[in-house]
SEMI-326847 format. One record per residue (C-alpha): residue in one letter; y, z negated, x negated. Coordinates in pm, whole numbers, plus 50000, padded with zeros to 5 digits. Last residue first. Example, Ala and Ser with C-alpha at 12.3 -4.5 7.8 and 13.67 -1.06 7.14 Angstrom:
BEGIN
{r s {49894 49286 48633}} {r a {49550 49220 48770}} 
END
This chain:
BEGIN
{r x {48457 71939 17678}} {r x {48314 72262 17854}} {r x {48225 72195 18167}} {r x {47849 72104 18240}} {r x {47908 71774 18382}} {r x {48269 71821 18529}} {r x {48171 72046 18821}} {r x {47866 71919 18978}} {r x {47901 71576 18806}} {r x {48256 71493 18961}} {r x {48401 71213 18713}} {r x {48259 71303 18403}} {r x {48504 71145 18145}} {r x {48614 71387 17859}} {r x {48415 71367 17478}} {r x {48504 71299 17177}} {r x {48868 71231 17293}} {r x {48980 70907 17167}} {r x {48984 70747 17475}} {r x {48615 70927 17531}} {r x {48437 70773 17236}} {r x {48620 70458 17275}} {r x {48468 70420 17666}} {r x {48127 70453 17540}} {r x {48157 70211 17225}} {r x {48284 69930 17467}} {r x {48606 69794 17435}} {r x {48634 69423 17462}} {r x {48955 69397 17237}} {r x {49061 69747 17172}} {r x {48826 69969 16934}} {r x {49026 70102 16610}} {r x {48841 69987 16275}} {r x {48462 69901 16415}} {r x {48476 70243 16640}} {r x {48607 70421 16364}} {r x {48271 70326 16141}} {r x {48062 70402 16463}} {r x {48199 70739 16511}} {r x {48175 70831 16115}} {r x {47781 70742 16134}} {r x {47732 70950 16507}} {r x {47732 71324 16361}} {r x {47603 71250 16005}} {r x {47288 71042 16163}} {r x {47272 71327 16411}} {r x {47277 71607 16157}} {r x {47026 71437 15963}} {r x {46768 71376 16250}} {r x {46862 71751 16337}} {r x {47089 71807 16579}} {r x {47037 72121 16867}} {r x {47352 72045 17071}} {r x {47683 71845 17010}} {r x {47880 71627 17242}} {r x {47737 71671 17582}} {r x {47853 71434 17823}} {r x {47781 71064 17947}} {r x {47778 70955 18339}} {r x {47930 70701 18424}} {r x {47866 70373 18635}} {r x {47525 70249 18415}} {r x {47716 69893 18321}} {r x {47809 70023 17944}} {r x {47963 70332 18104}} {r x {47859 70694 17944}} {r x {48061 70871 17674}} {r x {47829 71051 17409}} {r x {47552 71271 17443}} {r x {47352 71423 17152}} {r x {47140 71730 17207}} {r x {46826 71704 17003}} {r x {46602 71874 16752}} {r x {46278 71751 16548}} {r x {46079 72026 16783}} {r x {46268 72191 17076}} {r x {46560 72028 17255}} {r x {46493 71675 17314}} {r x {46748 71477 17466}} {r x {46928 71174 17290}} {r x {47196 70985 17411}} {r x {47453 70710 17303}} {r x {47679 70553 17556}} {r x {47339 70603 17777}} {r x {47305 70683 18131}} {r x {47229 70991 18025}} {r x {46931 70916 17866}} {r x {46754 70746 18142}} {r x {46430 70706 18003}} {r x {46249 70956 18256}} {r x {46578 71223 18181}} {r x {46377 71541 18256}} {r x {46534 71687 17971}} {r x {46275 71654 17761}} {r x {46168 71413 17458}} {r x {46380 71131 17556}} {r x {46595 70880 17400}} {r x {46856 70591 17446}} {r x {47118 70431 17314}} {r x {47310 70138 17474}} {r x {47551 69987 17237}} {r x {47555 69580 17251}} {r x {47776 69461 16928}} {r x {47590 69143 16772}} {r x {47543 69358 16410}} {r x {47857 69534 16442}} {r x {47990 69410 16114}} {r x {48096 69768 15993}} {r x {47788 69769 15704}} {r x {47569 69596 15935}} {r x {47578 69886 16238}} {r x {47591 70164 15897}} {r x {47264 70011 15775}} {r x {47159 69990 16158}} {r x {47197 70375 16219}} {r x {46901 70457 15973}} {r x {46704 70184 16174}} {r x {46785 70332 16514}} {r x {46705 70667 16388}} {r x {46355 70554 16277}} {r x {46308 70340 16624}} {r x {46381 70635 16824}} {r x {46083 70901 16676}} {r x {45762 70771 16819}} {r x {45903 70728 17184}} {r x {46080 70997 17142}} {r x {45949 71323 17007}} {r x {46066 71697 17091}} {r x {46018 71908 17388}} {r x {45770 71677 17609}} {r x {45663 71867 17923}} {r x {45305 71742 17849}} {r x {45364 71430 17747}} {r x {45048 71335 17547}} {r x {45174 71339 17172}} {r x {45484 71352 17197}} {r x {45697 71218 17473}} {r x {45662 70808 17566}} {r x {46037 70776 17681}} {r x {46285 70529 17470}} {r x {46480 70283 17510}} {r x {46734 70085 17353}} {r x {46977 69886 17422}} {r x {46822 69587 17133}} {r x {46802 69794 16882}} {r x {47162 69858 16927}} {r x {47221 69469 16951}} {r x {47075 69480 16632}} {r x {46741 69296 16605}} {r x {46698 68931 16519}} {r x {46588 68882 16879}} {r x {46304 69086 16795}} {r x {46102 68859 16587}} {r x {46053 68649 16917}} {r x {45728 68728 17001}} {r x {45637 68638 16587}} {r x {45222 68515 16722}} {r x {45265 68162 16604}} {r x {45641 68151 16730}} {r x {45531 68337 17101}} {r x {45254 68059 17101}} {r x {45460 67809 17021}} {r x {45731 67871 17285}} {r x {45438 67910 17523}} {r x {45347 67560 17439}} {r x {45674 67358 17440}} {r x {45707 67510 17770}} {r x {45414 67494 17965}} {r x {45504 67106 18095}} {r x {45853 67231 18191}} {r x {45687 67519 18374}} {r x {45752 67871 18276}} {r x {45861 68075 18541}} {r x {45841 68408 18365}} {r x {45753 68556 18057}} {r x {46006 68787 18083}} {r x {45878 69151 17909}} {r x {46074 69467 17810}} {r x {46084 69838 17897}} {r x {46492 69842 18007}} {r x {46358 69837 18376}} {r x {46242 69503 18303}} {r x {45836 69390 18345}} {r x {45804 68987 18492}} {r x {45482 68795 18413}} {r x {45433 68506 18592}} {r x {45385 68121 18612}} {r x {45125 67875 18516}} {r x {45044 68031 18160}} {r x {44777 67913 17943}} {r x {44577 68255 17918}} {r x {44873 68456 17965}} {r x {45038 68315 17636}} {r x {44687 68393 17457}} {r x {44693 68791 17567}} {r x {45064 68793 17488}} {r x {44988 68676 17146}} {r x {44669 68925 17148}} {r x {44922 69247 17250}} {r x {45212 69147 17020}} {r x {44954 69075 16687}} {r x {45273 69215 16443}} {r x {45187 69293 16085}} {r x {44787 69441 16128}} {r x {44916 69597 16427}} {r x {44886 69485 16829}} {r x {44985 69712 17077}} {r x {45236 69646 17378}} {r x {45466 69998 17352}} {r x {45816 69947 17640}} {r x {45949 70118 17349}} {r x {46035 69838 17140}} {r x {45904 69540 17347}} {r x {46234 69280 17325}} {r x {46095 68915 17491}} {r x {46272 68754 17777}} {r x {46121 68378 17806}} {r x {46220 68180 18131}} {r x {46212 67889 18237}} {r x {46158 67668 18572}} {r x {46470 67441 18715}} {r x {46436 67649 19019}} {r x {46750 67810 18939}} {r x {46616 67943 18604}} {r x {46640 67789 18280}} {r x {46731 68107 18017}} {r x {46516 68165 17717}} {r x {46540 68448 17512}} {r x {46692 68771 17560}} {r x {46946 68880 17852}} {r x {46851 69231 17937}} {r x {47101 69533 17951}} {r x {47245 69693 18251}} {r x {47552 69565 18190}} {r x {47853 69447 18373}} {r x {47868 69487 18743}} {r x {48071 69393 19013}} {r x {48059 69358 19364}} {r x {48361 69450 19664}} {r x {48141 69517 20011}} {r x {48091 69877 20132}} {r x {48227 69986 20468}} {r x {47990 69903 20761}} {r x {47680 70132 20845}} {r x {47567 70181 21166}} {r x {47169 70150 21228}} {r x {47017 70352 21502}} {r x {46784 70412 21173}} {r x {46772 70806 21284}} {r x {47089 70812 21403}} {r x {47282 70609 21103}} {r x {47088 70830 20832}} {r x {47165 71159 20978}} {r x {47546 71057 21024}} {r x {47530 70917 20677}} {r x {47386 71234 20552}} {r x {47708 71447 20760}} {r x {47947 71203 20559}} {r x {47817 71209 20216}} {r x {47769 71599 20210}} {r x {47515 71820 20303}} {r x {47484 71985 19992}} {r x {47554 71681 19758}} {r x {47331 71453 19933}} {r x {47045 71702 19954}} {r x {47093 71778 19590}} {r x {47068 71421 19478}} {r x {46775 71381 19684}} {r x {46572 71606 19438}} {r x {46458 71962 19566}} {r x {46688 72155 19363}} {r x {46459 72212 19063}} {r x {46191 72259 19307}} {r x {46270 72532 19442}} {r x {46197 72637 19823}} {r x {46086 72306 19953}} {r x {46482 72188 19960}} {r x {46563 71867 20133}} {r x {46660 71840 20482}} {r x {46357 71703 20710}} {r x {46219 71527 20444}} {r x {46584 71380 20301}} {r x {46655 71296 20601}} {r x {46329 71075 20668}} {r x {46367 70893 20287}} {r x {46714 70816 20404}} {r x {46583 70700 20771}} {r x {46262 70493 20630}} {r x {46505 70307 20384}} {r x {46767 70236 20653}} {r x {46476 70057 20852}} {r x {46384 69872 20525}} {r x {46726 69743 20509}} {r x {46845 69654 20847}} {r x {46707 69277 20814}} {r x {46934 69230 20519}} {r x {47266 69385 20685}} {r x {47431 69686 20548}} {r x {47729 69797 20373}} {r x {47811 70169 20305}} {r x {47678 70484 20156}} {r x {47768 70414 19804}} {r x {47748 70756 19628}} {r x {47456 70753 19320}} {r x {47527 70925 18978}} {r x {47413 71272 18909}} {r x {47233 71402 18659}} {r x {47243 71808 18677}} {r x {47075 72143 18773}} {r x {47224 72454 18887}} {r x {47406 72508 18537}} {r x {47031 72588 18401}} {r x {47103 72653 18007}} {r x {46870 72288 17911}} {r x {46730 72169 18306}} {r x {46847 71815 18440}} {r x {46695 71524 18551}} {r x {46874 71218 18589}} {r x {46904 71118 18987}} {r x {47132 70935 19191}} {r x {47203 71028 19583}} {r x {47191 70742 19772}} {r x {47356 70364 19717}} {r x {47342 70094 20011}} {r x {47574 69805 19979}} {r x {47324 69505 20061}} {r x {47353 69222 20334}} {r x {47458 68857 20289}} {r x {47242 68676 20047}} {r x {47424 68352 20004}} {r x {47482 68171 19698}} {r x {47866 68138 19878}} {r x {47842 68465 19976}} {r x {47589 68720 19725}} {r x {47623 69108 19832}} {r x {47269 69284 19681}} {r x {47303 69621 19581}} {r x {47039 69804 19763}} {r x {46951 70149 19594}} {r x {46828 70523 19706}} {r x {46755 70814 19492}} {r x {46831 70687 19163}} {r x {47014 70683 18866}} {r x {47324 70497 19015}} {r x {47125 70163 19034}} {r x {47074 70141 18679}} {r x {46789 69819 18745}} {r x {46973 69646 18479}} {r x {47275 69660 18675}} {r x {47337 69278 18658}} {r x {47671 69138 18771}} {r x {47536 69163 19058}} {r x {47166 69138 19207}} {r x {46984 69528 19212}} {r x {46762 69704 19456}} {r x {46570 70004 19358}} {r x {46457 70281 19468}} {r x {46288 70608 19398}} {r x {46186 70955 19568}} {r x {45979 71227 19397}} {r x {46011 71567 19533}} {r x {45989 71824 19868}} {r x {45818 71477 20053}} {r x {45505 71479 20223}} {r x {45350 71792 20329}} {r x {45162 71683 20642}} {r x {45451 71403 20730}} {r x {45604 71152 20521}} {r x {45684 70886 20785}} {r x {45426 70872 20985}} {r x {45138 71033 20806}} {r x {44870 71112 21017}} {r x {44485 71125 20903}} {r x {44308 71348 21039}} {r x {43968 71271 21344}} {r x {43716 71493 21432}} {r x {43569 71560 21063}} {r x {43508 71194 21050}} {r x {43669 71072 20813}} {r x {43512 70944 20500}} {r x {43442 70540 20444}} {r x {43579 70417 20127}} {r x {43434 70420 19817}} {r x {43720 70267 19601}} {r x {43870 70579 19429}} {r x {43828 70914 19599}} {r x {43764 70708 20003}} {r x {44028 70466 19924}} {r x {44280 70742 19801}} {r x {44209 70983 20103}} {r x {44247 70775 20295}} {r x {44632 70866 20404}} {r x {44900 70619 20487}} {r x {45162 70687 20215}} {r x {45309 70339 20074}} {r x {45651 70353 20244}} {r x {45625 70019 20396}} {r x {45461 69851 20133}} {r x {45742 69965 19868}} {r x {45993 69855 20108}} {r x {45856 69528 20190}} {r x {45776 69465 19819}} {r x {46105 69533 19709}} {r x {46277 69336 20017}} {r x {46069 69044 19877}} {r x {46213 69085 19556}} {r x {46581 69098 19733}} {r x {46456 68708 19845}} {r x {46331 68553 19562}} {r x {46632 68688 19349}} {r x {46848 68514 19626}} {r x {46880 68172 19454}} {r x {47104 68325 19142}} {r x {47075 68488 18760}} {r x {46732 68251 18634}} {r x {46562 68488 18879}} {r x {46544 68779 18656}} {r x {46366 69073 18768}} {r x {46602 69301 18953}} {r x {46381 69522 19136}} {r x {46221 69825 19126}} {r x {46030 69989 19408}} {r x {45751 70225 19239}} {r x {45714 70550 19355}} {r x {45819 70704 19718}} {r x {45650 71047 19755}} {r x {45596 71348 19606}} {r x {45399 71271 19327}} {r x {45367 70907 19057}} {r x {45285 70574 19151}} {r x {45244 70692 19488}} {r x {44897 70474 19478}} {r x {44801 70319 19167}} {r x {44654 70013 19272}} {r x {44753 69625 19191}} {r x {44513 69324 19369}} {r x {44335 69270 19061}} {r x {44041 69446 19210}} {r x {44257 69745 19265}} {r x {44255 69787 18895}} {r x {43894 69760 18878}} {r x {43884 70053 19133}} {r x {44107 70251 18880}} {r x {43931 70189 18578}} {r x {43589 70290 18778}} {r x {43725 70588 18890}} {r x {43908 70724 18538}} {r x {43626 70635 18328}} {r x {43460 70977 18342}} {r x {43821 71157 18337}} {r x {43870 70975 18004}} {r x {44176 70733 18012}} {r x {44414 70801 17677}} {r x {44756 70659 17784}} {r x {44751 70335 18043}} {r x {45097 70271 18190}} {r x {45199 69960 18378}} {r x {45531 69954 18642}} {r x {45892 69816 18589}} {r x {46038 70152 18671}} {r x {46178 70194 18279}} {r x {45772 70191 18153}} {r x {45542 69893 18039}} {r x {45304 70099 17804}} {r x {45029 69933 17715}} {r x {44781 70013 17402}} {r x {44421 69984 17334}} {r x {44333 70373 17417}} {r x {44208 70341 17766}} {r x {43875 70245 17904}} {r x {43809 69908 17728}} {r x {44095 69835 17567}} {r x {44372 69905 17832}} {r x {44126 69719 18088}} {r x {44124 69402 17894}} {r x {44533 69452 17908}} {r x {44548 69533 18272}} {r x {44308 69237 18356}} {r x {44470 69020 18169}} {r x {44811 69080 18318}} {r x {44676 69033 18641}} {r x {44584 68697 18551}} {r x {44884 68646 18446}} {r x {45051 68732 18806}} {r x {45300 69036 18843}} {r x {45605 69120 18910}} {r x {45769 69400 18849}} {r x {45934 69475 19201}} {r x {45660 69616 19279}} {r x {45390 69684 19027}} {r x {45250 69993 19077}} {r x {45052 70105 18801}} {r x {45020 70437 18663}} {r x {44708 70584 18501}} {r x {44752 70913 18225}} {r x {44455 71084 18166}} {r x {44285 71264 17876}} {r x {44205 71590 17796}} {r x {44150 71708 17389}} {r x {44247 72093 17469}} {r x {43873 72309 17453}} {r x {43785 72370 17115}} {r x {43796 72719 16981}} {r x {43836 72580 16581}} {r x {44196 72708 16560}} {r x {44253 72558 16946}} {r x {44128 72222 16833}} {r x {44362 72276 16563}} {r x {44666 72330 16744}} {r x {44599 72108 17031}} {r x {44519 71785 16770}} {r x {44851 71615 16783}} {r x {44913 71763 17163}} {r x {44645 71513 17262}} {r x {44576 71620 17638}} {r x {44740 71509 17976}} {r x {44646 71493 18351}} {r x {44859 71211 18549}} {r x {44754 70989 18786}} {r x {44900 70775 19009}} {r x {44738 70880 19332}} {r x {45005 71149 19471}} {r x {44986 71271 19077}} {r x {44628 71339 19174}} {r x {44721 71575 19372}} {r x {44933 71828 19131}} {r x {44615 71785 18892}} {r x {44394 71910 19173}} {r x {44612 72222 19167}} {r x {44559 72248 18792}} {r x {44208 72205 18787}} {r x {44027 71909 18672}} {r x {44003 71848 18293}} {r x {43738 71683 18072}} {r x {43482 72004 18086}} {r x {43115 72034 18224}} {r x {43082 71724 18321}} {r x {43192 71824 18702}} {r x {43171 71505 18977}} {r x {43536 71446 18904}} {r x {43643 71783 18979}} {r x {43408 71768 19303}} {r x {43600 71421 19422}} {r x {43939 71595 19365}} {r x {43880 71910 19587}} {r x {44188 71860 19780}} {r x {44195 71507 19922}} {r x {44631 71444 19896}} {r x {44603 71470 20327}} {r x {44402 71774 20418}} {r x {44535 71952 20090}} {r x {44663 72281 20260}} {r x {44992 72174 20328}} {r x {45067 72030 20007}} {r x {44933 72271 19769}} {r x {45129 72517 20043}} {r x {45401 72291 19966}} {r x {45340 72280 19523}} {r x {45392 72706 19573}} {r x {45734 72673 19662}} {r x {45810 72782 20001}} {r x {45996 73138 20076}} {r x {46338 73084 20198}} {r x {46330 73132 20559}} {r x {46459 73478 20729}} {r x {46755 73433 20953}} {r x {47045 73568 20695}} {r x {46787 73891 20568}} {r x {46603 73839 20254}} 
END
């Protein structure tokens, strides 16, 4: 290729291009009975409207033995901004996740709803219903801005109400304009074929990757604000909201043997005012469409625009096309990114319920009734329900007249059984992975809570029962749950075998590192046991298990992930 000739497109922008506006053939792939699929380019589409194509990887094997087609299902996302939502929406999502999906929920790390097992002939009707509750499923997922998280716990300071308003602003202003999703899913009028659609902000071909924010209220990083594309940190004066340090450039996924590829944590760009925030958000997600890669795909991610152009020349970019100049960034702090269980009194004198989902997984079993308890709490409840980014629940804004009742209801129904967890159980999380992941390596979702509960016996045995270690899991190295992010990580390297992380910050503001690759469950268990037991003997007072494993050298800080992440320890 000569100096002037263009790098040749990846096949997903011609997709793109050629799609007239995220229509492609969708509406005849859902009209065909002949087969439970759509084809793989529609499948690249529908991601645009929340939807994800999947089949039972439990079964692929022998359905494939006995010349079966692959058992096709369909994933649905949910936007919920912010992760709010109303109990009455929470009804409809769980009657919904019985009657057309496969009885489960799956609140995910971007505060949003997941149903797992949707048939393509139930997938219009499931989605119109959810738009009925005043939710879609919309840029949930695709090229585009996804789900705007937020900070969900208002019991922290007065100016919740007001960054969760930002969320929604943001999140409504960067919704893509195309029909194409009201006339596929809801029945909407067609164009005419005289008139397109036009896409302000995202263009023709939308965006070369998936874009996320998220806006987080000191001393909470629950949101891990350094894992993605763009963040607001929230600058409190005097219970004041004053403006927001903006973050860009964060991002988890990686690729196993591709040096190219890396996490990367989030620069601060500088200090802005509230009223200049969605403005700023338009210009980053604008620079990174005019500048990000469309070539390959594996570099396409925001993280990689920042780091190529640099911090300076992308705040340039972002200042001109905003007309917005950005101050230096504000002094904040943060000190967990974990979720405060139980119940907490907000600032509106209203309560508040945090409840531990393992897994992010609502399902009821013949032991635990989660799902129906949560079903009957909703039924009586005068406030709302509030998803975390670490997959858990706040039943939220509970009224002092609701109180006594909700608190029995979440006794009757053993909500609260969790909070006698370890405080390792407790910093967990955990992608879905095997079965219906499709780029899943190894399991997660299924497989964290075992290891957890092996590791506990050696948690109780050194008295660390209380002690808050964040350990987390995925099935690929994609990094959907975060993983390394985590003072304990997990990353699925081919079946029943991981590469274990160690070293990240307990408040999400380092990176971890590889420790050992390709463990087997009993590898890992004999890797990590003798770490915890010197951890109990020789921390410092208020150490966190992260920084101990790299003070005593297990593994050596990441400071520059481009050059330090991949290093050699």
């Amino acid at each position: 290729m000569s100096a002037t000739e263009a790098p040749k497109l990846s096949k997903n922008e011609d997709l793109k291009e050629n799609s007239n506006y995220l229509r492609g053939t969708i509406l005849e792939g859902l009209a065909d009975v002949s087969t439970g699929a759509i084809s793989a380019d529609d499948g690249q589409l529908t991601k645009f409207h929340g939807i994800y194509q999947q089949d039972d990887r439990d079964v692929r094997n022998e359905r494939r033995r006995q010349r079966l087609d692959k058992a096709y299902s369909f994933l649905i996302r949910v936007r919920v901004p912010g992760g709010i939502c109303t109990p009455q929406q929470w009804l409809e999502m769980d009657r919904l996740s019985d009657e057309n999906a496969n009885g489960t929920l799956k609140l995910t790390t971007r505060q949003a709803f997941q149903f797992h097992g949707v048939i393509k002939s139930n997938l219009k009707q499931t989605i119109k219903e959810i738009n009925d509750s005043l939710l879609d499923t919309i840029a949930a997922c695709g090229d585009v801005n996804r789900n705007v998280m937020c900070n969900p716990n208002p019991f922290q300071s007065d100016v919740h109400a007001e960054v969760y308003e930002l969320s929604k602003a943001i999140s409504e202003h960067l919704t893509p304009n195309t029909r194409a999703y009201h006339e596929i899913w809801l029945d909407g009028e067609k164009v005419a074929s005289t008139e397109e659609d036009v896409e302000p902000i995202y263009g023709k071909t939308y965006l070369p990757r998936k874009f996320k924010i998220v806006v987080a209220v000191p001393p909470s990083n629950d949101v891990d604000i350094f894992a993605h594309c763009l963040g607001f940190i929230a600058i409190v004066k005097d219970g004041k909201l004053v403006g927001f340090n903006v973050t860009v450039g964060g991002g988890m996924g990686m690729t196993h043997n591709n040096e190219k590829t890396y996490p990367r944590l989030a620069d601060l760009l500088g200090f802005i005012k509230p009223e200049d925030a969605v403005k700023v958000a338009e210009a980053v997600v604008i620079t990174q469409r005019e500048n990000g890669d469309r070539s390959d795909r594996k570099h396409a991610r925001l993280k990689y625009t920042v780091e190529d152009m640099g911090l300076d020349a992308f705040r340039a970019e972002v200042e001109q096309r905003s007309g917005v100049i950005l101050e230096e960034a504000k002094p904040y702090t943060f000190d967990s990114t974990g979720d405060r269980y139980g119940w907490t009194e907000g600032t509106n004198g209203k309560w508040n319920l945090t409840l531990f989902i393992e897994g992010g997984r609502v399902r009821d079993t013949e032991s635990y009734p989660m799902k129906t308890g949560l079903r009957e709490i909703a039924k009586i409840h005068d406030g709302d329900f509030r998803l975390t980014a670490n997959q858990n629940l706040i039943i939220g804004n509970v009224s002092k007249e609701k109180k006594a009742l909700v608190d029995k209801l979440a006794a009757e129904y053993g909500l609260e059984r969790g909070f006698k967890s370890s405080g390792l159980r407790l910093n967990s999380i955990a992608c879905v992975a095997l079965p219906t992941c499709g780029l899943a390596l190894a399991e997660s979702e299924r497989y964290l809570p075992e290891l957890v509960t092996e590791l506990e016996s050696v948690i109780e045995e050194c008295g660390l029962h209380d002690d808050a270690i964040v350990i987390r899991s995925t099935g690929c190295p994609n990094g959907c749950g975060r993983p390394y992010l985590a003072e304990i990580g997990l990353v699925g390297r081919s079946p029943g075998k991981y590469n274990l992380y160690l070293g990240a910050g307990f408040a999400g503001d380092r990176l971890n590192k590889l420790y050992r690759e390709s463990l087997t469950h009993d590898q890992i268990v004999a890797e990590v046991t003798p770490i915890i037991k010197r951890y109990a003997k020789e921390r410092e007072s208020g150490e966190r298990f992260g920084d101990f494993t790299i003070r005593k050298g297990y593994v050596k800080p990441v400071k520059v992930a481009k050059t330090d992440w991949w290093a050699a320890n």
